[in-house]
C-alpha positions in Angstrom: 4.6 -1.9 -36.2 3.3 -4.8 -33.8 6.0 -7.5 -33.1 4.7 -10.7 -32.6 5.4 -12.5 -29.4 7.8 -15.9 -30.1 6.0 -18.5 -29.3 8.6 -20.2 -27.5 9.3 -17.0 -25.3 5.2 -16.5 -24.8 5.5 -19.8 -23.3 8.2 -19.6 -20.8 7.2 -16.2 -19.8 3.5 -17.7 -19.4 4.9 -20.7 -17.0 6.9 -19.3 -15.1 5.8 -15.5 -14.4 4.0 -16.7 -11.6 6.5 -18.3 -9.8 8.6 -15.2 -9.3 7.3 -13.1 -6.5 8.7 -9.6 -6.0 10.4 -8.7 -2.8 10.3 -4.8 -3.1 7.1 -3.3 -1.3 5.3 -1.0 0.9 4.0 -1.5 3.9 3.1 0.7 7.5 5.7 0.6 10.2 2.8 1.9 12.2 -0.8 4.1 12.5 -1.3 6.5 15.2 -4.4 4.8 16.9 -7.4 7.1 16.6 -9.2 7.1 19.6 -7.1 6.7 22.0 -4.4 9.5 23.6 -2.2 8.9 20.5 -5.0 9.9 18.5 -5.3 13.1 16.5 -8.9 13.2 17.8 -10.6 14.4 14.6 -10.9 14.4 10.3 -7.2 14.8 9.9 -6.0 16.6 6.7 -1.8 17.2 6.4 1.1 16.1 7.9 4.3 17.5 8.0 7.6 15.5 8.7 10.4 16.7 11.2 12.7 13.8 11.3 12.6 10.0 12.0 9.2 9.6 14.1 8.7 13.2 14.3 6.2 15.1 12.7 3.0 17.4 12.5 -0.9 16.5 11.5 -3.0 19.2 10.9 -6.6 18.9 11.9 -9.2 20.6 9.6 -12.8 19.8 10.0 -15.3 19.5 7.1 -17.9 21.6 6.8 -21.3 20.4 7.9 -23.4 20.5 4.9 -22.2 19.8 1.1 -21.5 20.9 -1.4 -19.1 21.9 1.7 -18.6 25.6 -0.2 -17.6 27.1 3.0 -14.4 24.7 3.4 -12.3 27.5 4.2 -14.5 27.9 7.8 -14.6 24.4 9.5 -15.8 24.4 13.0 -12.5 23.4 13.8 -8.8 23.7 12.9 -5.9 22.5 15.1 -2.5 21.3 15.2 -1.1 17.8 16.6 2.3 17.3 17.3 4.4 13.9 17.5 7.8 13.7 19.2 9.6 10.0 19.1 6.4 8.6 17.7 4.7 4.9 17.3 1.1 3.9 17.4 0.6 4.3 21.0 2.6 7.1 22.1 4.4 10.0 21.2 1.9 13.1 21.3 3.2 16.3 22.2 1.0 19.4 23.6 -0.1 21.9 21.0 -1.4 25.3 21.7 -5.3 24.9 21.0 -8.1 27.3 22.1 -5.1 29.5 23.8 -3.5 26.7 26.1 -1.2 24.5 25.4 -2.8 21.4 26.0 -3.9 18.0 23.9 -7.2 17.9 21.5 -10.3 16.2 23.0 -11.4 13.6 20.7 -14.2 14.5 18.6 -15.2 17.8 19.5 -15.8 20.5 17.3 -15.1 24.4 18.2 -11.2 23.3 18.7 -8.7 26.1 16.8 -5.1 26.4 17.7 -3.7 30.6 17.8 -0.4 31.3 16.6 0.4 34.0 19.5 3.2 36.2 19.5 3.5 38.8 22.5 0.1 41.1 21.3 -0.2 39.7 18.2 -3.0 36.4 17.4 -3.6 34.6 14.6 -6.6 32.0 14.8 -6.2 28.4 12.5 -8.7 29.0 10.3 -9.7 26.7 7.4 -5.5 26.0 6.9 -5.5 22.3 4.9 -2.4 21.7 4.1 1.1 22.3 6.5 4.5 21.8 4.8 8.4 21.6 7.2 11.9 22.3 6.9 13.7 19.2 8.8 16.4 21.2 9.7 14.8 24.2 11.6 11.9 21.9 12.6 9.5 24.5 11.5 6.3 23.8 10.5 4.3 26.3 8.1 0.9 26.8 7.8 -1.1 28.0 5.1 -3.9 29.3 6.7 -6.9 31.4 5.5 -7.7 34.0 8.1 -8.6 37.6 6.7 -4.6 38.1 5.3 -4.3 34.5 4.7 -1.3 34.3 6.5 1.5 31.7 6.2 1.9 30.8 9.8 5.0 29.5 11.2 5.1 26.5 14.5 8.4 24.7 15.5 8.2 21.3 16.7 9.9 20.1 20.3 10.0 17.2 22.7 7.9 19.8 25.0 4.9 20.5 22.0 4.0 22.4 19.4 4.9 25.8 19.6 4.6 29.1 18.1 7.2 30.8 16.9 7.6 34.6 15.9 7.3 34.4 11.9 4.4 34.9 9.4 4.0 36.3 6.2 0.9 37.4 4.6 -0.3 36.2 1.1 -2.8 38.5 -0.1 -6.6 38.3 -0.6 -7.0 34.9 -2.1 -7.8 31.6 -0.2 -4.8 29.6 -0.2 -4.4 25.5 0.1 -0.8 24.0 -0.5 2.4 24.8 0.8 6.0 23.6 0.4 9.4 24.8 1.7 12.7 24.0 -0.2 16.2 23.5 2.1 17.3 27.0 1.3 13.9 27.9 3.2 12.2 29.6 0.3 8.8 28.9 1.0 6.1 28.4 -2.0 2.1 28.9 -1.7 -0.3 28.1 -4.4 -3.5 29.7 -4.2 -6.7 27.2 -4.2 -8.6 28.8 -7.4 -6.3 29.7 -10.7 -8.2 32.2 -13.2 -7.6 33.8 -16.4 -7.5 37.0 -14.1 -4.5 36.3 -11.7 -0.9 35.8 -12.2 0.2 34.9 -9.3 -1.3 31.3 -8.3 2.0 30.3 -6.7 4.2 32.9 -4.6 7.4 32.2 -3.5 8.9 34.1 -0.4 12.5 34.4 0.7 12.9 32.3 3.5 13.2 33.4 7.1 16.6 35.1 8.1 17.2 36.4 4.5 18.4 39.4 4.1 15.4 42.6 4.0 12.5 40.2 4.9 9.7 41.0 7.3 8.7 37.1 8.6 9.3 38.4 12.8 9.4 42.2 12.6 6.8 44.3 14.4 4.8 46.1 12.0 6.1 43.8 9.1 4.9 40.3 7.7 4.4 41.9 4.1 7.0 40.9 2.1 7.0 40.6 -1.6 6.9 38.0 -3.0 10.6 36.6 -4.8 9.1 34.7 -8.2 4.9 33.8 -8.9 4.2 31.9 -11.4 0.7 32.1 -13.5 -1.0 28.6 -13.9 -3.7 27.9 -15.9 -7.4 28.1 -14.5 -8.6 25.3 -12.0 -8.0 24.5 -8.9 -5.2 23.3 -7.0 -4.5 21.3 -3.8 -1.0 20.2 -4.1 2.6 21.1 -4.7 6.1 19.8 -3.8 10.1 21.4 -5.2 13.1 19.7 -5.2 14.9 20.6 -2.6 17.3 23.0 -4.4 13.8 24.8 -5.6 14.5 23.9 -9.2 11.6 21.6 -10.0 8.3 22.6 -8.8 5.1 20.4 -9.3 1.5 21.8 -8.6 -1.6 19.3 -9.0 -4.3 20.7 -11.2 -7.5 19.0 -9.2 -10.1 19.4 -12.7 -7.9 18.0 -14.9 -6.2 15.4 -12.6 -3.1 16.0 -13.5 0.0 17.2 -12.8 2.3 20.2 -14.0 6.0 20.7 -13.5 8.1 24.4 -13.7 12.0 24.4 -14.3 13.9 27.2 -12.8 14.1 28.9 -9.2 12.9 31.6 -7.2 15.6 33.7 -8.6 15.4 33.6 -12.1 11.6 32.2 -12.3 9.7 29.4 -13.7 8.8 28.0 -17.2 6.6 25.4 -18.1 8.5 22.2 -18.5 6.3 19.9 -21.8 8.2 17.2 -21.2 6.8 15.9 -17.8 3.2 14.5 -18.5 1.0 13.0 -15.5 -2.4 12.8 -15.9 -4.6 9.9 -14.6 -6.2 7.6 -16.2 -10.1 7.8 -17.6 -10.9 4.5 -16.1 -8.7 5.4 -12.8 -12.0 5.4 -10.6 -13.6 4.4 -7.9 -16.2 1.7 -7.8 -19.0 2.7 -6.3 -21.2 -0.1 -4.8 -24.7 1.7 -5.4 -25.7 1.4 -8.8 -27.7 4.5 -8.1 -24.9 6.9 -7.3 -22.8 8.2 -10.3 -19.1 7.1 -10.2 -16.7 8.8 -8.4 -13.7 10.4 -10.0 -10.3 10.6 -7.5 -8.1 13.1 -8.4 -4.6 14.2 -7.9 -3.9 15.6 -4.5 -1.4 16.2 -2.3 2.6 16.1 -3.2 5.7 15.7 -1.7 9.2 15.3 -3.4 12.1 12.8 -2.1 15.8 14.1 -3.3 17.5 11.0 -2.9 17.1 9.0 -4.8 14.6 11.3 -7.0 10.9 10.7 -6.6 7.8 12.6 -7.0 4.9 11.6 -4.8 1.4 12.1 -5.5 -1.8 11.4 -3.7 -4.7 10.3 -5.8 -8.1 10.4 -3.8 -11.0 12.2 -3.5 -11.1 14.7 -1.6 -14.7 15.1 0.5 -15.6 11.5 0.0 -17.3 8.9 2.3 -17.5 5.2 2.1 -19.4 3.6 -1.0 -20.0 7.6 -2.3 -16.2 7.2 -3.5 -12.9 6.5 -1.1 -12.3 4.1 1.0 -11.7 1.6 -1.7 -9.6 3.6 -3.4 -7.0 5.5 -1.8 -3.1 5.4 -3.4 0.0 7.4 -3.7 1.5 7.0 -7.1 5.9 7.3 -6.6 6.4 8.9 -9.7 9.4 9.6 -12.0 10.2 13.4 -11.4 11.5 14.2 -15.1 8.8 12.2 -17.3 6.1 11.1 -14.5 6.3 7.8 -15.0 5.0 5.6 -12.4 7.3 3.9 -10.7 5.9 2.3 -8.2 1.9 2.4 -6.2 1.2 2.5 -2.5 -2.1 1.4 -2.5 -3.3 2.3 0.5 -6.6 1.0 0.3 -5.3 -2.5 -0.8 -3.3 -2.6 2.1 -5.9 -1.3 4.4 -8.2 -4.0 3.7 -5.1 -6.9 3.6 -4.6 -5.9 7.4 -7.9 -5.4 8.4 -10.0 -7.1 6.2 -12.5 -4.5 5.4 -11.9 -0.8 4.1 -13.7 0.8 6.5 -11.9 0.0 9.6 -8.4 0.7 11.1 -6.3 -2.0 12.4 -5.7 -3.2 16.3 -2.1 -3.7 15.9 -1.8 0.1 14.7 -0.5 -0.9 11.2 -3.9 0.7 9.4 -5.5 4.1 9.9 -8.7 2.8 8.1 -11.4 4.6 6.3 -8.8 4.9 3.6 -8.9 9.0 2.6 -5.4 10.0 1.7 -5.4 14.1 1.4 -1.8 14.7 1.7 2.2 12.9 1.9 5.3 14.3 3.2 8.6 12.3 3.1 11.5 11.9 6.3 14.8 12.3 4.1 16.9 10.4 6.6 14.7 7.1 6.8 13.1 7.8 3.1 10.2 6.9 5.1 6.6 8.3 3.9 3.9 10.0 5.7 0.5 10.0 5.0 -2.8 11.0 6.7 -6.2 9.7 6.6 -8.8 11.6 6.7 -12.1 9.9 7.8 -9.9 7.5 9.7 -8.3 10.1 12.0 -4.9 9.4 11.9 -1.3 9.5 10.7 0.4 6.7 9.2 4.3 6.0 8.4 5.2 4.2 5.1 8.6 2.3 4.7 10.2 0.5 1.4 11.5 -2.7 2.3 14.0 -2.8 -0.6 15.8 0.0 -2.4 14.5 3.0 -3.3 16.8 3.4 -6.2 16.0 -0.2 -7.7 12.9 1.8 -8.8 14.2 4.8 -10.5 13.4 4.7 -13.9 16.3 5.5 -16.2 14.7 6.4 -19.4 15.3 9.3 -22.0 13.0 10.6 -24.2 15.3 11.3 -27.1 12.6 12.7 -29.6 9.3 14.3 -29.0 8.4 13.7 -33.1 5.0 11.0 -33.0 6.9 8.1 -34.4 4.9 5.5 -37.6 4.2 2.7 -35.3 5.2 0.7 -32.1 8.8 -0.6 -32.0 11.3 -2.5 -29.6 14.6 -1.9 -30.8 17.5 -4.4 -30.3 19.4 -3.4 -27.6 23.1 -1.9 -27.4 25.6 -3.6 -27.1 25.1 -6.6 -27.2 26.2 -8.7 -25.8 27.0 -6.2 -22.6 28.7 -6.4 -19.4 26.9 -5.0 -17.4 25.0 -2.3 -19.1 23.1 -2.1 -21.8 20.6 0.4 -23.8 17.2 -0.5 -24.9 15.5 1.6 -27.3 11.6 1.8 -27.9 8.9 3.9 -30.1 5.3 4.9 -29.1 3.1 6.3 -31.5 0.6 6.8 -29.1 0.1 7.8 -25.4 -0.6 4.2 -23.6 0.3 2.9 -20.4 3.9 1.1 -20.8 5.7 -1.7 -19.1 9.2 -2.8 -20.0 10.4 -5.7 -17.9 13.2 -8.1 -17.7 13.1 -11.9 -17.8 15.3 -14.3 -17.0 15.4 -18.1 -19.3 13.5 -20.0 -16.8 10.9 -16.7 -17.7 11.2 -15.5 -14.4 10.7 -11.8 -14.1 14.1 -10.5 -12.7 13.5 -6.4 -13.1 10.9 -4.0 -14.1 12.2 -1.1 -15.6 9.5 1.0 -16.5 5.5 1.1 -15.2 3.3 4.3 -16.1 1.6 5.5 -18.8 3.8 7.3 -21.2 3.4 9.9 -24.0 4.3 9.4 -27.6 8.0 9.6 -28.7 11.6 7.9 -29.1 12.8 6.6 -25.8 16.0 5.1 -24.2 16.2 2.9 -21.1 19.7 2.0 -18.9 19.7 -1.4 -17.9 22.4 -2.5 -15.5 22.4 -5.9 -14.7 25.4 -6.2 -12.4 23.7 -8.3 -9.8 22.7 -10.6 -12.6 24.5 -13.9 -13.4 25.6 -14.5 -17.1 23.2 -15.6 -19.9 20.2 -15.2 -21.9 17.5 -12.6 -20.9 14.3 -11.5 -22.6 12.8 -7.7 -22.6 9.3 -7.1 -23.1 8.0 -4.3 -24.1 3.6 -3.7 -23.1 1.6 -0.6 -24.6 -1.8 -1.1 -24.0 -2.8 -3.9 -26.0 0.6 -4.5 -28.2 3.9 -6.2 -27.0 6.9 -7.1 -28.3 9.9 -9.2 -26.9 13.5 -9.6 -27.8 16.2 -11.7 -26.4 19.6 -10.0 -25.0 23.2 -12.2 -23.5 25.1 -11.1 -20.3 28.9 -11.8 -20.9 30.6 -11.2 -17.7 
């Protein structure tokens, strides 16, 4: 049922919400300038992260004439390599048109070769490039004739090749992801009724009776597929044990999650839900161009604490026809998909620049706001995105902690309950945990937050649109004083408050 708001509370809350100003945000420790040596020199399209300031961006061209149905052969495909990075320096050599040299800005007919003694392998419509920090091997998933999954390591000295691939089969292939045992995961670009096999997970390099450097070899089997629905697909992250894997369904704009591991397999896990929004658009500026719809994109997944990253973009979209106002990466809870928390990109694009179709000249914006893919840096927890009409790379860092927005909620029946409750939390009073208990008879986006008796917004526990059920949420409210507080409970267009002591 719908609880009505105390009039005293509505008040307070109303006075004084304003007044508290969150310190916990996102913000660019730098951009890689695009035109100048730092630069990636063209429509930039991946990134891969090594360690602190060390990473990969992958280069893929768009084709030249929509509806761009030959994206798998750009007029040019390369790889750029950062060693010790900023915004002005950093670049590393890669090995493009069979030297090992730097891009030139701008230019198409630029292709980097994974070489091994006699044997070549061209770049060739790859979009996506996943890393394993601790080998500092980059992996490609490329789209030659055996759509091979090519394999580079980053050094101080450049980008190199090293002596592993694996083939993949017939199909044109897009995302990419490799866990810390190595296992390395490939989801091909179109999922039918036909196939069975969308994503293929290899053993890694160095197990036992695998093929990645052998003469003659490259063929492996591989360990665990996993048959997803039709549509296509242009994202995936694991956990880093390989027990959660996530795959963005681009049509639906949304989001699925597996359980298991490349041993045993995957399953279908119901209980994750991540779809976006119907009005989650862009606003297009001319009235006579249809609105754009961003989808979900690339993926990457943070261990600790436990996060799911998603871009939402659009992928192939310029200007007022749908992107740079728009561009985010939603940090997601990685058992429900909540949202937790937004990097707007966009937003922040046009705070530094004024404009969102611009990058900054203090290299703290890439501009042109087109976010395609994210990788995280597990030492720093720092995030890496790419833009790509604004041709460059551009590191993301939280200036509070992580784990201050980890959503601790349980969803403690699936049944679709009579109405929409706030339950009294337990115990109460508590020192310095507590439980608070809600009901949603409908899917709706949800906010719970925690106010202090001045009304001043002290926590927000949960932030994303949430399916219907019986939930719990962990409040722990050891670096709160004693006293009264408030929780508030949003779904949509209903809201309900109740009032809760801290006895320390």
């Amino acid at each position: 049922m719908r609880k009505m708001l105390p009039i005293f509370c509505l008040i307070m809350i109303l006075s004084f919400s304003f007044a508290f100003a969150q310190t916990n945000e996102w913000g660019t420790e730098y951009a890689v300038y695009d035109d100048g040596i730092n630069g990636t020199g063209d429509q930039t399209s991946s990134v891969a992260a090594i360690g602190p300031n060390r990473f990969v961006a992958l280069v893929t061209l768009d084709p030249p004439d929509p509806p761009f149905d030959n994206m798998f052969d750009p007029p040019g495909c390369y790889l750029v390599g950062y060693w010790d990075a900023d915004s002005i320096t950093g670049r590393v050599p890669s090995p493009i048109n069979g030297q090992q040299t730097f891009p030139e800005y701008s230019q198409d007919g630029q292709f980097t070769i994974w070489e091994y003694v006699l044997d070549q392998v061209t770049l060739d419509g790859a979009w996506q490039i996943a890393a394993n920090e601790d080998s500092g091997f980059v992996y490609v998933a490329n789209n030659d004739e055996l759509h091979n999954i090519l394999v580079f390591k980053l050094t101080a000295d450049g980008v190199e090749a090293t002596p592993y691939r694996m083939e993949t089969g017939s199909e044109n292939i897009f995302a990419i992801e490799v866990d810390t045992n190595g296992y390395v995961y490939v989801v091909d670009y179109e999922g039918t009724d036909v196939k069975t096999d969308e994503v293929k997970v290899f053993a890694g390099i160095g197990a036992p009776n695998t093929t990645w450097g052998d003469f003659n070899g490259h063929n492996d089997s591989p360990v665990a597929t996993i048959d997803l629905p039709p549509g296509t697909y242009c994202g995936v992250t694991v956990s880093g044990d390989g027990t959660a894997l996530y795959v963005s369904l681009y049509d639906e704009r949304r989001i699925l999650r597996y359980d298991g591991d490349p041993v045993s397999g995957y399953t279908l896990n119901d209980d994750f839900s991540f779809t976006l929004a119907e009005d989650d658009t862009v606003v297009v500026e001319d009235p006579l161009l249809p609105t754009i719809f961003p989808t979900v994109l690339g993926l990457a997944y943070m261990d600790d604490p436990p996060l799911v990253y998603a871009v939402a973009d659009t992928l192939f979209g310029l200007g007022v026809n749908g992107g740079y106002s728009y561009g985010r990466i939603y940090v997601l809870d990685p058992k429900w998909g909540i949202v937790n928390d937004t990097i707007d990109i966009a937003a922040w694009n046009f705070q530094i620049t004024g404009a969102y179709n611009t990058g900054s000249e203090n290299g703290r914006a890439g501009g042109f706001t087109s976010v395609v893919d994210v990788d995280v840096e597990s030492s720093e927890n720092a995030v890496y995105s790419q833009t790509y009409y604004g041709w460059a790379v551009e590191k993301w860092i939280f200036d509070g902690d992580l784990n201050d927005i980890v959503s601790s909620v349980e969803k403690i029946s699936t049944h679709t309950p009579a109405g929409f409750e706030l339950h009294q939390n337990y115990p109460n009073p508590f020192n310095p945990n507590t439980t608070i208990e809600f009901e949603l008879n409908r899917s709706d986006f949800v906010l719970l937050e925690i106010y202090n008796a001045l009304g001043q917004r002290v926590s927000t526990l949960l932030s994303g649109s949430m399916t219907p059920g019986m939930y719990t949420v962990e409040f722990d409210a050891s670096k709160l004083p004693s006293g009264i507080y408030f929780y508030r409970l949003t779904a949509g267009d209903l809201q309900s408050v109740r009032k809760m002591v801290l006895a320390k």
